[in-house]
C-alpha positions as CSV (number, residue, x, y, z in Angstrom):
1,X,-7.3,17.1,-19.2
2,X,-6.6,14.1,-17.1
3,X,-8.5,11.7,-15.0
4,X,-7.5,11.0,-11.3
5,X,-8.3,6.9,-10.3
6,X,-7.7,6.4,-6.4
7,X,-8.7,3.7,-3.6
8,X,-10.1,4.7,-0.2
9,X,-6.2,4.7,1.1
10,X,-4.7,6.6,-1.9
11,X,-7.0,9.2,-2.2
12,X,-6.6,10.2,1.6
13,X,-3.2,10.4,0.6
14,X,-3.6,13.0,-2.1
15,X,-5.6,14.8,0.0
16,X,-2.9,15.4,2.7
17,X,-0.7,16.9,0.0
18,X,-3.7,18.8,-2.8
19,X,-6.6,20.6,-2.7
20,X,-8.6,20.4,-5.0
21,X,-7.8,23.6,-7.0
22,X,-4.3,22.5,-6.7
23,X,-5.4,19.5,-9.0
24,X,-7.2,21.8,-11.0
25,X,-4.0,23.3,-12.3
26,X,-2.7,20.1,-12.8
27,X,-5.3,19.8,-15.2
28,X,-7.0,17.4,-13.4
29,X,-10.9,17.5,-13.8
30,X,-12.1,14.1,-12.8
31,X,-11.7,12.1,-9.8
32,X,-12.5,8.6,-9.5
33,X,-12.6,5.7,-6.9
34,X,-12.2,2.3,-8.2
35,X,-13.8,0.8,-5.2
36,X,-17.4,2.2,-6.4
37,X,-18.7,-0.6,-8.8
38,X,-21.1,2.3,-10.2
39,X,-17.9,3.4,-12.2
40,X,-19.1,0.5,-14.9
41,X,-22.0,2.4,-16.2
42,X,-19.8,5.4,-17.3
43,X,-19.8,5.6,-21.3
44,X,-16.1,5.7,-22.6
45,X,-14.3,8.9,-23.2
46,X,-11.0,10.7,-24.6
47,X,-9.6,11.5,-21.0
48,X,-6.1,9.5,-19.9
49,X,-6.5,8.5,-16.7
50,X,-3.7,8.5,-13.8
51,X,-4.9,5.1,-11.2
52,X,-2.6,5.4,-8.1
53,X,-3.5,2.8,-5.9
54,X,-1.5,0.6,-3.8
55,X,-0.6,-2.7,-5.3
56,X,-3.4,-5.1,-3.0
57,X,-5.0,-8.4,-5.1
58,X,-8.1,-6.0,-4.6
59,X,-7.0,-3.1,-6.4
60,X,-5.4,-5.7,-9.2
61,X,-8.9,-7.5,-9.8
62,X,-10.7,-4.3,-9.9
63,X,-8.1,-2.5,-12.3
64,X,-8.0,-5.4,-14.5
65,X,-12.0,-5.2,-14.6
66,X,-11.1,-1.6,-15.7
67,X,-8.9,-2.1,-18.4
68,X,-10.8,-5.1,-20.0
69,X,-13.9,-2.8,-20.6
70,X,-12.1,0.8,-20.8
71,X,-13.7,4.3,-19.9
72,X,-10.6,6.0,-20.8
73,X,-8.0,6.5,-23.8
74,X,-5.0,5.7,-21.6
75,X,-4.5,4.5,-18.2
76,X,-1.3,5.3,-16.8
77,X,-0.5,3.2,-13.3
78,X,1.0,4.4,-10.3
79,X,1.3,2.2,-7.3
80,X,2.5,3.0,-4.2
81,X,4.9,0.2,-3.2
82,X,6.4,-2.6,-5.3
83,X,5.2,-5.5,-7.3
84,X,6.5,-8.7,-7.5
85,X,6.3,-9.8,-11.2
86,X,7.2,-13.5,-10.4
87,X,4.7,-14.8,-7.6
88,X,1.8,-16.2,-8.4
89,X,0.2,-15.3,-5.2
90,X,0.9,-11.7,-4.8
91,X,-0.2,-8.8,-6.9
92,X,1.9,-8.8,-10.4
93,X,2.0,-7.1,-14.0
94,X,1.4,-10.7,-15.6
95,X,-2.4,-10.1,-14.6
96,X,-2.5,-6.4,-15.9
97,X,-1.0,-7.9,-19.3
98,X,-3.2,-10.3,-19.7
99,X,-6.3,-8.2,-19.2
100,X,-4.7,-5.7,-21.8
101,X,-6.4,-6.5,-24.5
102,X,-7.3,-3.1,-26.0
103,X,-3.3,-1.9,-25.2
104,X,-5.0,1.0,-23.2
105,X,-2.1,0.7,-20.7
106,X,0.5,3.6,-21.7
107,X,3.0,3.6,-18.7
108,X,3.5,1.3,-15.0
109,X,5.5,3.1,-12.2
110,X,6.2,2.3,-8.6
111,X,5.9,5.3,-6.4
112,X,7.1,4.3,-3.3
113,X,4.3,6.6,-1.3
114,X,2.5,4.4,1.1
115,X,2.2,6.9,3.6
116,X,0.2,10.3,4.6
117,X,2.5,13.1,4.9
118,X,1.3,16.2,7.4
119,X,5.2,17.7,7.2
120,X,8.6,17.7,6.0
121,X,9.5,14.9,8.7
122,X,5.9,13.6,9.7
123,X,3.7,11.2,8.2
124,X,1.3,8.4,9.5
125,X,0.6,5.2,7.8
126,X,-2.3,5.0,5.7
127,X,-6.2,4.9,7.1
128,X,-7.0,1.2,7.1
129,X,-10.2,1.5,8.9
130,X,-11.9,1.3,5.6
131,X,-10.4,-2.1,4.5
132,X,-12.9,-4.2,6.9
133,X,-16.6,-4.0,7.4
134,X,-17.4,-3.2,10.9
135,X,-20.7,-5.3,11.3
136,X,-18.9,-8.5,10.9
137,X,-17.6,-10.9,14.0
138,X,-14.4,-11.3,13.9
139,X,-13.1,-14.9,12.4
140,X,-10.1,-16.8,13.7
141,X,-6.9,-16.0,12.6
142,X,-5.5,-19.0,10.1
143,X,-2.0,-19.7,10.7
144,X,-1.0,-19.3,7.1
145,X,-2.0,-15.7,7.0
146,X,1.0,-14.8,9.2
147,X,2.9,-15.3,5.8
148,X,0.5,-12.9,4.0
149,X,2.1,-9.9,2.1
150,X,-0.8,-7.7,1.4
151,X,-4.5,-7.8,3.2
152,X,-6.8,-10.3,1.3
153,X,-9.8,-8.1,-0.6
154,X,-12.1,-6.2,0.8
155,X,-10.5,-6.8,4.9
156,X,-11.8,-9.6,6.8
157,X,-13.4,-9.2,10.2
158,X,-14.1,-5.9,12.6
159,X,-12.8,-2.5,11.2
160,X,-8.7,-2.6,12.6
161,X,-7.6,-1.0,15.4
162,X,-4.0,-0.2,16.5
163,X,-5.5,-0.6,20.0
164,X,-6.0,-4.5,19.5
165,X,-2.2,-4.5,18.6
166,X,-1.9,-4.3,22.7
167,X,-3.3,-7.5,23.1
168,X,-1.5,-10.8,23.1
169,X,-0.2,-11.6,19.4
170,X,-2.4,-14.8,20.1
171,X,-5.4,-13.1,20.2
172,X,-4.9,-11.0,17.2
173,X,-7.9,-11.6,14.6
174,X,-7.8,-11.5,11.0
175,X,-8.5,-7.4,10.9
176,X,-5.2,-7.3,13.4
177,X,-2.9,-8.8,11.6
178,X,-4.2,-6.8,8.4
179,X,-2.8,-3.7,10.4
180,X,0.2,-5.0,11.1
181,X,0.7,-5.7,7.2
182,X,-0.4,-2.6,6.2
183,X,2.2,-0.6,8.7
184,X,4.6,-2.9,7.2
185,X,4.0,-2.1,4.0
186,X,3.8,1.5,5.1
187,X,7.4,1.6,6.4
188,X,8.6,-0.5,3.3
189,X,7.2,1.8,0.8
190,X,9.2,4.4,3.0
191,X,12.6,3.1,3.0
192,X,12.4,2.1,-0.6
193,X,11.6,5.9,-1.2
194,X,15.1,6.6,0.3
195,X,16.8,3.8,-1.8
196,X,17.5,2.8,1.5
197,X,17.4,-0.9,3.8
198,X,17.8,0.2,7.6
199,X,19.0,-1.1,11.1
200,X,16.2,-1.6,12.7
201,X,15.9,-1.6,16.4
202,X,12.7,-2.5,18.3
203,X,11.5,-3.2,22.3
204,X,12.2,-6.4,22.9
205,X,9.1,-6.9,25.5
206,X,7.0,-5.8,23.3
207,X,4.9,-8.6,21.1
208,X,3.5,-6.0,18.7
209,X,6.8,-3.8,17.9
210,X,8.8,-7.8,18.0
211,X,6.7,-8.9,15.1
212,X,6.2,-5.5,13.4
213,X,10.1,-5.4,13.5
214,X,10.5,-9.1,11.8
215,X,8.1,-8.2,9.0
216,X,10.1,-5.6,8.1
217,X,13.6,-7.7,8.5
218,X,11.9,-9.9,6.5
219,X,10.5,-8.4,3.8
220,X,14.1,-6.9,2.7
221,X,16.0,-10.6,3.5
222,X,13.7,-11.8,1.0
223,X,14.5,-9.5,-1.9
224,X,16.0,-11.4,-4.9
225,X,19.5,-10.1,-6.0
226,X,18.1,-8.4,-8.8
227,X,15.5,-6.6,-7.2
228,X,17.4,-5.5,-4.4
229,X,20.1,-4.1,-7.1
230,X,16.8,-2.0,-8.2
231,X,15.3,-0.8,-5.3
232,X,18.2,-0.5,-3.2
233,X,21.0,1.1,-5.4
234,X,24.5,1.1,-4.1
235,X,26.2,4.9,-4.6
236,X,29.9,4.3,-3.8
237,X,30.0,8.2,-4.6
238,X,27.6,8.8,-1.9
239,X,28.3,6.3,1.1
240,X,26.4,6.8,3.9
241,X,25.0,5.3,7.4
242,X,21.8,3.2,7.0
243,X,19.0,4.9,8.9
244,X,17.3,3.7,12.1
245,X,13.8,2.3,12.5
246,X,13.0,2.2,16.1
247,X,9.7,0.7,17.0
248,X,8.3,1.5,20.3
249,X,4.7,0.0,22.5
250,X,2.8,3.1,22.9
251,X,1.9,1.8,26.3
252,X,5.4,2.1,27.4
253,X,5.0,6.1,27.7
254,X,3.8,7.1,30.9
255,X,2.9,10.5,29.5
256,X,0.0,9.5,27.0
């Protein structure tokens, strides 16, 4: 019997592709969201538990939390894009080390899964209306977040809405430009599924798909040689054409 450890994004994501019978026969009895701080109280117990989260300083500081004071035998830790081993400001396995102490932590993969999939060729980025509380006015947006790689814990600001991404980039708060990182990271974790860095094409008159469009250029000009070797293999068995990302303004369809 195994345990099954989501956040609020991931476990909308498992519910696009299970039910819960399906999980069942899996032999999965017991679901979990790390986000609820009642989780503490639970008494330990012989269960190994599979935590697929998505690799935010969040979801770090809460698993660490986790494994310093285990529930479970084993935790084995799925994350849905990649982590960067060597910064010391994003999300990295030095901090899951280091809060190892009772060497509960069997296994670490990347599951490049960042996305909810309705069919064989359709998917939508993950729900990030969670990440923000809605009750809160919306603070100014610091410069130095534009550099940000992953939405800072727990959102910031108004609940996000890709209807603010119409508005001048200028006026973008906090909860904005948290989107915008999360569809980046949503069509990362994609491409890296394929093994694949695309040509990416975008309308040029439109602020939101312009900066949308350098995130991702950026994000893969930015790999180190090493990692790139890892993430995006070369097959000279298998050549083939890079795919296309095209990035269009919703408000330039006439129809809808």
């Amino acid at each position: 019997m195994k345990a099954l450890i989501t956040d609020d994004a991931t476990k909308s994501m498992i519910n696009a592709i299970f039910t819960h019978s399906e999980l069942v026969q899996k032999n999965v009895f017991l679901l979990e969201n790390i986000e609820i701080q009642a989780r503490s109280t639970m008494p330990p117990c012989v269960l190994h538990a599979i935590v697929f989260v998505r690799p935010t300083r969040q979801n770090i500081d809460l698993l660490c939390r986790e494994i310093r004071c285990p529930k479970f035998a084993r935790y084995h830790l799925i994350f849905t894009n990649a982590l960067d081993e060597r910064s010391d400001t994003r999300p990295n396995l030095n901090n899951i080390a280091e809060a190892d102490a009772f060497e509960v932590v069997a296994t670490v993969q990347e599951c490049f899964l960042d996305v909810i999939p309705h069919e064989c060729h359709i998917f939508t980025v993950a729900d990030t209306a969670n990440t923000a509380p809605a009750n809160k006015p919306a603070p100014a947006l610091p410069a130095e977040s534009l550099q940000r790689d992953f939405p800072p814990p727990g959102g910031a600001g108004r609940a996000p809405s890709a209807v603010t991404l119409m508005m001048e980039r200028t006026s973008w708060d906090t909860a904005t430009q948290d989107l915008v990182i999360a569809i980046r990271n949503s069509l990362v974790s994609f491409f890296l599924s394929l093994h694949k860095m695309p040509h990416i094409r975008y309308a040029s008159n439109s602020p939101a798909a312009s900066f949308l469009a350098s995130r991702v250029h950026d994000y893969f000009q930015r790999l180190p040689a090493d990692e790139r070797t890892r993430l995006l293999p070369f097959d000279e068995s298998r050549p083939s054409t890079p795919p296309v990302l095209l990035i269009l303004d919703r408000r330039e369809d006439p129809i809808t």
